[in-house]
C-alpha positions as CSV (number, residue, x, y, z in Angstrom):
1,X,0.0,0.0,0.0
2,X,1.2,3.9,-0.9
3,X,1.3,6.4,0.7
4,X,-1.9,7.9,-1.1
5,X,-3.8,4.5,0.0
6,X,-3.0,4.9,3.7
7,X,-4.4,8.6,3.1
8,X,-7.4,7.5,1.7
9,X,-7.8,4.7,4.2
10,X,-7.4,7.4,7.1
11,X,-9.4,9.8,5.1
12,X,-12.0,7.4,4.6
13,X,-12.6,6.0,8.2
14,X,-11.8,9.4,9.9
15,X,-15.3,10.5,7.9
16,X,-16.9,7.8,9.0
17,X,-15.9,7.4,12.9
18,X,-17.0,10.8,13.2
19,X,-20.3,10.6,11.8
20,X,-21.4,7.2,13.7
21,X,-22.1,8.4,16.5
22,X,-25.0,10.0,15.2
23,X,-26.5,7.5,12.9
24,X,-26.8,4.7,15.3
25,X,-29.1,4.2,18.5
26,X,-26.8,2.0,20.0
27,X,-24.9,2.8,22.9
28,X,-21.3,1.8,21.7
29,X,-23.1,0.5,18.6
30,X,-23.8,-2.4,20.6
31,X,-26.1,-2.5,23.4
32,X,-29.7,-0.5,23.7
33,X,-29.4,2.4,25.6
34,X,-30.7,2.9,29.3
35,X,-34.1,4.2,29.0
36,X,-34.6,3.6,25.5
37,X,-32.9,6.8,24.3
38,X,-30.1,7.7,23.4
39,X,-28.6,10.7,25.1
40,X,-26.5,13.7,23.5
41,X,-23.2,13.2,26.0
42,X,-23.3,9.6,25.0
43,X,-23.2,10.1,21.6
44,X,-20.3,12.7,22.5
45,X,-18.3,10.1,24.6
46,X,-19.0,8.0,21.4
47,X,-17.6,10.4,18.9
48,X,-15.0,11.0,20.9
49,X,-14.0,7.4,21.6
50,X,-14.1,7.3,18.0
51,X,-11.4,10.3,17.6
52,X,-9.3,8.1,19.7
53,X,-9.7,5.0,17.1
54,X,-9.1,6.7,14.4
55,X,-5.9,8.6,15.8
56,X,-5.1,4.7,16.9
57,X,-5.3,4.0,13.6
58,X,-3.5,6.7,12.2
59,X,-0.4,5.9,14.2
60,X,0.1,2.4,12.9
61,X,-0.4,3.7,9.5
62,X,2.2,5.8,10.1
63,X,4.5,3.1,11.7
64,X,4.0,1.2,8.9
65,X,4.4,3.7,6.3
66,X,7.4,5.2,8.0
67,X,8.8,2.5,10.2
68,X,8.4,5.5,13.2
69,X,6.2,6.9,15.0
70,X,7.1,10.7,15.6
71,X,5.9,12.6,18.6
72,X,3.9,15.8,18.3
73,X,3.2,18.6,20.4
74,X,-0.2,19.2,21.5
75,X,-1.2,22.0,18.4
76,X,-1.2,18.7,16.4
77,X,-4.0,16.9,18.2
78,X,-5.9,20.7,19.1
79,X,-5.7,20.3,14.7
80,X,-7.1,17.1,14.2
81,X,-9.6,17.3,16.7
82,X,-11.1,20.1,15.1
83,X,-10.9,18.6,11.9
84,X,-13.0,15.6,13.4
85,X,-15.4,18.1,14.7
86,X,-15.7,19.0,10.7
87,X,-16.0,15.8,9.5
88,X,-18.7,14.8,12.0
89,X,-20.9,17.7,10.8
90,X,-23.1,15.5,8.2
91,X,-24.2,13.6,10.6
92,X,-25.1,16.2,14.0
93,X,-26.7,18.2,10.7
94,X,-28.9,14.5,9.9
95,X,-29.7,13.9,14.2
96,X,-30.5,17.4,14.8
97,X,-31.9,19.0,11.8
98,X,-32.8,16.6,8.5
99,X,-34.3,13.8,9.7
100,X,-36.9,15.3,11.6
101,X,-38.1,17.0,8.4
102,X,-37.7,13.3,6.3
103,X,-39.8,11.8,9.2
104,X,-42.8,14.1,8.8
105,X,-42.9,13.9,5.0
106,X,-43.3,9.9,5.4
């Protein structure tokens, strides 16, 4: 694999990690929530477990791609964490605005 594969990999599940949290009911994707809902600082402790996967992720692509894994500061994960907070738009945007409107279309 390139190095424009392991980008598109990262690219790829970074987008996706960051918008689970809102398309699925489960808690953890998993198990049914307590009380049958799920709540908003779940699917934040989700999302941001997820940030932590995909940064997990990110490193051994990096150790493989580079046979190292070089330390960074913490302006490097203040970046990416914002950049998560991007990508996880779509989906807050589909929980909190869109599918309410789809639902009373039906």
């Amino acid at each position: 694999m390139g190095e424009t594969g392991a980008f598109l990999i990262l690219f790829i599940a970074a987008l996706i990690g960051a918008n689970l949290p809102w398309f699925s009911e489960r808690l953890l994707f998993l198990l049914p929530p307590p009380g049958g809902e799920k709540k908003e600082w779940m699917r934040l402790l989700e999302w941001f477990l997820m940030y932590w996967i995909v940064g997990g992720l990110a490193v051994g692509l990096e150790y493989r791609m580079t046979g190292d894994v070089y330390s960074q500061d913490w302006e490097f994960y203040v970046t990416t964490l914002c950049l998560f907070v991007v990508f996880a738009l779509p989906g807050f945007i589909y929980h909190h605005d869109l599918r309410k409107y789809l639902w009373k279309r039906r």
